[in-house]
KOLKEBA-191917 format. One record per residue (C-alpha): residue number from 1; y negated, x, z negated. Coordinates in steps of 0.02 Angstrom, whole numbers, plus 50000, padded with zeros to 5 digits. Layout:
! KOLKEBA-191917
NUDREN / pos / y / x / z
NUDREN / NUM / Y / X / Z .
...
***
This chain:
! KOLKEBA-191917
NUDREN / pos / y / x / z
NUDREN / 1 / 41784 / 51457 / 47543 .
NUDREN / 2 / 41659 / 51345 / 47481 .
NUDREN / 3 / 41558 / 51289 / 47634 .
NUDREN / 4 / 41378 / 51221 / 47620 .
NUDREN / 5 / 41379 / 51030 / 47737 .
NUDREN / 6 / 41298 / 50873 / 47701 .
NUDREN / 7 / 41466 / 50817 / 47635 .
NUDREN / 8 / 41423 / 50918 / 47481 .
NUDREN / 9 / 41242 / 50878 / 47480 .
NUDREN / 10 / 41309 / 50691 / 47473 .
NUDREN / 11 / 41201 / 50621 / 47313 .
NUDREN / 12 / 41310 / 50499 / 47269 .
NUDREN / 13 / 41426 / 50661 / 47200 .
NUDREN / 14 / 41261 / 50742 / 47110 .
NUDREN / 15 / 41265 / 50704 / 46917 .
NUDREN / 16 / 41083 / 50810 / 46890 .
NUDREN / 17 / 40970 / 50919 / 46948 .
NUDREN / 18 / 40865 / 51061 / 46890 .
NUDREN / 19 / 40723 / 51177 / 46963 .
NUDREN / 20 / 40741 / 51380 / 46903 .
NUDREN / 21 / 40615 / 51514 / 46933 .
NUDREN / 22 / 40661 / 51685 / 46953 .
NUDREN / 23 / 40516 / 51829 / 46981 .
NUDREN / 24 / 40379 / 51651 / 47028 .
NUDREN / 25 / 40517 / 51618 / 47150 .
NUDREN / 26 / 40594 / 51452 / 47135 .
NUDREN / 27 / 40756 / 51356 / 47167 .
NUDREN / 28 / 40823 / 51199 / 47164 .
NUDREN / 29 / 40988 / 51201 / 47066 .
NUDREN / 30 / 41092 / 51023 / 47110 .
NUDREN / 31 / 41247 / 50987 / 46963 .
NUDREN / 32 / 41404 / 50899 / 47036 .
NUDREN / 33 / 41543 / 50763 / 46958 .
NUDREN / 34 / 41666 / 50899 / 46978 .
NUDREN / 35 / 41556 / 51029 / 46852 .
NUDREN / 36 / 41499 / 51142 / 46994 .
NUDREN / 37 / 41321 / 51179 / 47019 .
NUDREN / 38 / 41223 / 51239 / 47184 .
NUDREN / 39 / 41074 / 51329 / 47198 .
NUDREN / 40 / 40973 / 51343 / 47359 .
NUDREN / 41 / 40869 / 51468 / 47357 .
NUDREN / 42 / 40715 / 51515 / 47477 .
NUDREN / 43 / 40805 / 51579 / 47675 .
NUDREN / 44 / 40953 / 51468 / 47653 .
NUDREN / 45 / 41064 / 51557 / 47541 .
NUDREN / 46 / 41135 / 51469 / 47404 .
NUDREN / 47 / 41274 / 51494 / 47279 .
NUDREN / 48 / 41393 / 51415 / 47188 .
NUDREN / 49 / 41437 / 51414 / 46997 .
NUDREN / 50 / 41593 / 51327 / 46928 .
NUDREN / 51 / 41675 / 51356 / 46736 .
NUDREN / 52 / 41855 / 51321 / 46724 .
NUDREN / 53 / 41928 / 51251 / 46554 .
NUDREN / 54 / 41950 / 51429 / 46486 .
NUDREN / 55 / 41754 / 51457 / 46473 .
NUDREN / 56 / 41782 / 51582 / 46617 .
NUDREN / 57 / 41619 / 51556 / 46740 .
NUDREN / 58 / 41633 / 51595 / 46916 .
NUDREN / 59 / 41468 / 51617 / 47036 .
NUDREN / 60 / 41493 / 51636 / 47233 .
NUDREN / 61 / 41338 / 51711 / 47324 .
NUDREN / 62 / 41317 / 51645 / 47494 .
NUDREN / 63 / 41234 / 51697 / 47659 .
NUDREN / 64 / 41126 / 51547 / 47744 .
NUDREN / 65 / 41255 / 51583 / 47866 .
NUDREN / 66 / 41412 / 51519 / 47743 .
NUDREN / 67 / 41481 / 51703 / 47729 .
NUDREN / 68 / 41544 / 51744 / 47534 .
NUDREN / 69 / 41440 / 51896 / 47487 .
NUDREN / 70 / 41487 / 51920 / 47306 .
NUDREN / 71 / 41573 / 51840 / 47188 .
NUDREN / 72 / 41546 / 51862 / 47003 .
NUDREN / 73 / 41663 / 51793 / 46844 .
NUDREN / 74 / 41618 / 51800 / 46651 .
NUDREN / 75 / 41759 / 51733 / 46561 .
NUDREN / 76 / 41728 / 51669 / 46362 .
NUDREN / 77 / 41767 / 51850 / 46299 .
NUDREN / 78 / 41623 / 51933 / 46393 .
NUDREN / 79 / 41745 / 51988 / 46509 .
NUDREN / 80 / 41671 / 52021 / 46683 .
NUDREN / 81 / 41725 / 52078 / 46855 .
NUDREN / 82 / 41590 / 52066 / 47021 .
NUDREN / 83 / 41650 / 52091 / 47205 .
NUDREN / 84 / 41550 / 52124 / 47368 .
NUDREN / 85 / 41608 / 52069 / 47530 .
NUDREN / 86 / 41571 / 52129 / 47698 .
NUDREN / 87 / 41462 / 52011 / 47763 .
NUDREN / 88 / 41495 / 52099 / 47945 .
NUDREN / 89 / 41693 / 52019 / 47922 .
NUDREN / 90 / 41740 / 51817 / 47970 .
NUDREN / 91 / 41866 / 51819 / 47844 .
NUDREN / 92 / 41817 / 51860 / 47651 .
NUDREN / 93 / 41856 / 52059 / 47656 .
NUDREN / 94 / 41804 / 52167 / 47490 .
NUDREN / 95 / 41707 / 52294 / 47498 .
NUDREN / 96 / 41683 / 52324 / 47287 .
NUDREN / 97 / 41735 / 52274 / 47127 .
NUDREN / 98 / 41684 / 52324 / 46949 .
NUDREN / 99 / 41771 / 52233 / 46813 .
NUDREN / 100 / 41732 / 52277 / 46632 .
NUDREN / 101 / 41823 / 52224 / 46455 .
NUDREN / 102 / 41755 / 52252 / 46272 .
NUDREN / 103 / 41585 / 52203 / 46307 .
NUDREN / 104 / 41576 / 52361 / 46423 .
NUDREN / 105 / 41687 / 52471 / 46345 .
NUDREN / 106 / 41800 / 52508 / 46491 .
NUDREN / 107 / 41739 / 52495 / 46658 .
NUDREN / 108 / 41858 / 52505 / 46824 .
NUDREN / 109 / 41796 / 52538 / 47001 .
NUDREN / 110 / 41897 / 52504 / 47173 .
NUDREN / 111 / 41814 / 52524 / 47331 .
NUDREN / 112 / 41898 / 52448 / 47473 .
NUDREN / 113 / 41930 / 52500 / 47660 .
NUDREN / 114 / 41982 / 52359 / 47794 .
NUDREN / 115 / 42002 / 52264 / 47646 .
NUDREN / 116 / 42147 / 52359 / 47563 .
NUDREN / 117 / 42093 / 52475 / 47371 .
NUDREN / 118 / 42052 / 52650 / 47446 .
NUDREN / 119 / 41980 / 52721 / 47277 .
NUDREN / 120 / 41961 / 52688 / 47095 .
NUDREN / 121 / 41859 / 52776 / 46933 .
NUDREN / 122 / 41892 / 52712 / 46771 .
NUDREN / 123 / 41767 / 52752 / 46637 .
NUDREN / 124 / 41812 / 52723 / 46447 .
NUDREN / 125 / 41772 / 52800 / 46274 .
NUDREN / 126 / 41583 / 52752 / 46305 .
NUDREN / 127 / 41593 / 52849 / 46470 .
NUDREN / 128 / 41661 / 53028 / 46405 .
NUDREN / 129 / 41834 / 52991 / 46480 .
NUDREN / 130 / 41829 / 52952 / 46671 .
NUDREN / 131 / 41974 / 52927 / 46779 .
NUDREN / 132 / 41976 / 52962 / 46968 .
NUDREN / 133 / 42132 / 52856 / 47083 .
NUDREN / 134 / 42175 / 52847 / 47251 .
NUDREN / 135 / 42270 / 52718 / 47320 .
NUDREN / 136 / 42439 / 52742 / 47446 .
NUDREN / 137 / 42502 / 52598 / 47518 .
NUDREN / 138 / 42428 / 52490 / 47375 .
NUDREN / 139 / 42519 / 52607 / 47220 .
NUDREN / 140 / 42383 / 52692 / 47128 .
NUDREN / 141 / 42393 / 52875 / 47097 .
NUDREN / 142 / 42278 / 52975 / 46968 .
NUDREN / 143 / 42187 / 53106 / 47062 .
NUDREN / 144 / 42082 / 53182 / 46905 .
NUDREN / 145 / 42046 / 53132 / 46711 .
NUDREN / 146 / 41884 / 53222 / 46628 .
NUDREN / 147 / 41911 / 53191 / 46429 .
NUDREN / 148 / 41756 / 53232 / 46303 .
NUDREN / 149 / 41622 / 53229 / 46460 .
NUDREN / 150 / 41482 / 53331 / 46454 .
NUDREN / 151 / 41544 / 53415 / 46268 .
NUDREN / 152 / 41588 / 53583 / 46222 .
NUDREN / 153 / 41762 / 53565 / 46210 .
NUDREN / 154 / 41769 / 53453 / 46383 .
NUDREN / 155 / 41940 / 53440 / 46450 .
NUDREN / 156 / 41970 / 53417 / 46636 .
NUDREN / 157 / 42139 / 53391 / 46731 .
NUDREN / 158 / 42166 / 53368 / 46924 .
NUDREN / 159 / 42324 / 53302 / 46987 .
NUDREN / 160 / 42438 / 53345 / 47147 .
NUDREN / 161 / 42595 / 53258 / 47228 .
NUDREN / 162 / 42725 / 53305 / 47322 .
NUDREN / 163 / 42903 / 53256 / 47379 .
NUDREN / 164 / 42987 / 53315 / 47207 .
NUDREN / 165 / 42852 / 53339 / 47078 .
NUDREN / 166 / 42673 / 53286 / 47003 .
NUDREN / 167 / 42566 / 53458 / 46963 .
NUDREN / 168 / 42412 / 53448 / 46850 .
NUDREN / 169 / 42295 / 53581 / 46825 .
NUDREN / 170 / 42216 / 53578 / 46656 .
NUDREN / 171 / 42043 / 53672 / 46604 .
NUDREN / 172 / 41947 / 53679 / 46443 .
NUDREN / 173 / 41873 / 53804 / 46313 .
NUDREN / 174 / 42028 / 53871 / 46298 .
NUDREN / 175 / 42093 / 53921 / 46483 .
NUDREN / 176 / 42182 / 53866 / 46596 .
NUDREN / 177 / 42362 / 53757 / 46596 .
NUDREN / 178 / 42466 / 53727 / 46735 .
NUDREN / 179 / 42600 / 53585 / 46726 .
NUDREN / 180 / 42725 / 53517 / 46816 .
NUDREN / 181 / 42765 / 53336 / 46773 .
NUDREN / 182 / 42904 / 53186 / 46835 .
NUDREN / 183 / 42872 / 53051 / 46899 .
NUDREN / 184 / 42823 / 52941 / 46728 .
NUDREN / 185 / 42701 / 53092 / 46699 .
NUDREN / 186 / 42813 / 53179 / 46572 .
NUDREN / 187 / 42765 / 53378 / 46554 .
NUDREN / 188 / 42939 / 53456 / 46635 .
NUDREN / 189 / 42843 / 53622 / 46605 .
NUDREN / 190 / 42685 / 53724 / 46582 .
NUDREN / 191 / 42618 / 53905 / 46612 .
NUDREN / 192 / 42445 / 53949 / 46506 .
NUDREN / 193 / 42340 / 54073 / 46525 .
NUDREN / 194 / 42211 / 54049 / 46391 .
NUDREN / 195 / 42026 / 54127 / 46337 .
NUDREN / 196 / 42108 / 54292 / 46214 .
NUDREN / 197 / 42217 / 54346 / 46344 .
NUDREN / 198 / 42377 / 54248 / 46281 .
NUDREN / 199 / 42510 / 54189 / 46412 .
NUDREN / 200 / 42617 / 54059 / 46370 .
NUDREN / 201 / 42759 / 53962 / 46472 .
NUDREN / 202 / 42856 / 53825 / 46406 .
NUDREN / 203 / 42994 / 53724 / 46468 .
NUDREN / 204 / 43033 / 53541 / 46412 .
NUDREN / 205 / 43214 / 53484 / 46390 .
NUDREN / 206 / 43296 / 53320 / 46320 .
NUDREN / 207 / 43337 / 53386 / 46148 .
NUDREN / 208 / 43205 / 53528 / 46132 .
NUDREN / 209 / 43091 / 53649 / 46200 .
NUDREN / 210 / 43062 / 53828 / 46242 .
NUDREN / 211 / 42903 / 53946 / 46209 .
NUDREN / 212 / 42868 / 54116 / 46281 .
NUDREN / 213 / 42726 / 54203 / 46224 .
NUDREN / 214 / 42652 / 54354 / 46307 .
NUDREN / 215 / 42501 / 54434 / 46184 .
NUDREN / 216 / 42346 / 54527 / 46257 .
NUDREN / 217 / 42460 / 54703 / 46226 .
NUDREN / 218 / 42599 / 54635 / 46313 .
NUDREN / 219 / 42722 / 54586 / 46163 .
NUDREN / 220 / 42808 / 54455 / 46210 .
NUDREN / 221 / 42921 / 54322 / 46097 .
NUDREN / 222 / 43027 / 54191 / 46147 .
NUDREN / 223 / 43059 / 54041 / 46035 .
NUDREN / 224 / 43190 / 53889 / 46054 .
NUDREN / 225 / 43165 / 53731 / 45971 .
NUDREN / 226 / 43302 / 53592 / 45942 .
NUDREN / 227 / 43250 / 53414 / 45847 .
NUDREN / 228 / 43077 / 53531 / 45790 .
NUDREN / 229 / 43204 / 53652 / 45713 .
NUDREN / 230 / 43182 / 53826 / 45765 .
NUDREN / 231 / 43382 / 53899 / 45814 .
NUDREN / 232 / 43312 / 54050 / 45914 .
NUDREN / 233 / 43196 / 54193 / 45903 .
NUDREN / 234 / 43173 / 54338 / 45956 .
NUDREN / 235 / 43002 / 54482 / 45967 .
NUDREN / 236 / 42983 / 54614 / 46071 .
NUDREN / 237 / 42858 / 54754 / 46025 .
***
C-alpha cells in the first residue's frame, strides 16, 4: 500500500506540479520521477495515479488516515473496473467491484463479505440480459438469467443445485419449462407446460432425443429422433 510520509513528499523526487479545481474546490496535484502523481486534497486525503506501459491508469483513493478506500483502473481500451474497501478493516478488504468492457457493454458486479465474493449480477445486451451468481467457497454458481428485460416476450430462468443435478425453471409468453441439467449445464431433460394447454417432456440422449406431446384433448404422440432423423412415431387419438 502506497503510504503518504515525507519520504514521498521528498522534492528532490518531484518532476512537476499542478493545481486542479473540482466544484471551486482545489488541489494540489505533485508529478513524480517514477510517473506517479499525488493529489492532496482539502482534510488530508489524497490519492494516487500511476499508468503502466500498457496505457492502463490506476488511481488509489486514500483516507487522511493512509487506509485504501477505492481503487479505480482504465486500461487503453476503455476498459474499467472500481473497488471499495472497508475503511473499518487494517488490512485492504473489498467491499465492491464493478468492472465493465466494450465501452459499457457488459457490466459485472461482486459484492464481497469478510473479504471473500458473496454475490455477483452481470448485465449485458445493453442491460436486457442480467445474470444473478452466488459464490460457494470461491466457485461461482448462476442463481437466475432474465433474457429480453422488460419486453413482451421476456424470458426468465432460476437455477437450483443439489448433490446430483442442476434444475432450472424457465418462464416466458409461452409457459412454463422445467429442466434438469449436468453439471456443464447441458439440458438432460425437460417437462413443458405451455400457454394452449400443450404438455411436452423430452429426454436428451448422446445420439438423439425423445418428444412426448400431450394436446389440450389429451392425444398424446411420442416421437424419437436419431442424428435429426425421425426412426419412431407413434399417435394416439
Amino acid at each position: 500500500m502506497f503510504s503518504f510520509d515525507e519520504g514521498d513528499l521528498d522534492i528532490q523526487n518531484v518532476t512537476g506540479s499542478k493545481t486542479e479545481e473540482n466544484d471551486g474546490v482545489k488541489s494540489t496535484v505533485l508529478i513524480y520521477d517514477d510517473g506517479r502523481e499525488v493529489t492532496t486534497n482539502p482534510g488530508g486525503t489524497y490519492n494516487v495515479k500511476n499508468t503502466d506501459e500498457n496505457g492502463t491508469v490506476v488511481t488509489q483513493f486514500y483516507s487522511a488516515g493512509n487506509k485504501l478506500l477505492r481503487e479505480t483502473s482504465v486500461d487503453a481500451d476503455n476498459n474499467t473496473r472500481i473497488t471499495d474497501y472497508d475503511p473499518n478493516q487494517s488490512e485492504q478488504v473489498p467491499l465492491k467491484s464493478v468492472s465493465t468492457v466494450d465501452n459499457g457493454a457488459h457490466k459485472y458486479e461482486i459484492n464481497y463479505v469478510d473479504g471473500r465474493p458473496s454475490t455477483g449480477t452481470y448485465t449485458t445486451d445493453g442491460g436486457s440480459t442480467v445474470e444473478v451468481y452466488e459464490y460457494q467457497n470461491d466457485e461461482r454458481h448462476i442463481m437466475s438469467r432474465i433474457e429480453n428485460k422488460g419486453a413482451d416476450d421476456q424470458k426468465t430462468t432460476h437455477f437450483s443445485y443439489s448433490d446430483d443435478a442442476i434444475h432450472a425453471v424457465v418462464k416466458d409468453n409461452q409457459g412454463v419449462t422445467n429442466q434438469v441439467l449436468d453439471s456443464d449445464y447441458n439440458v438432460v431433460s425437460e417437462h413443458s407446460e405451455f400457454n394452449n394447454g400443450t404438455i411436452l417432456d423430452r429426454e436428451f440422449f448422446d445420439n438423439g432425443t425423445k418428444e412426448t406431446v400431450a394436446d389440450i384433448n389429451g392425444r398424446t404422440s411420442v416421437t424419437s429422433y436419431t442424428r435429426s432423423i425421425i426412426v419412431f412415431h407413434r399417435l394416439w387419438m
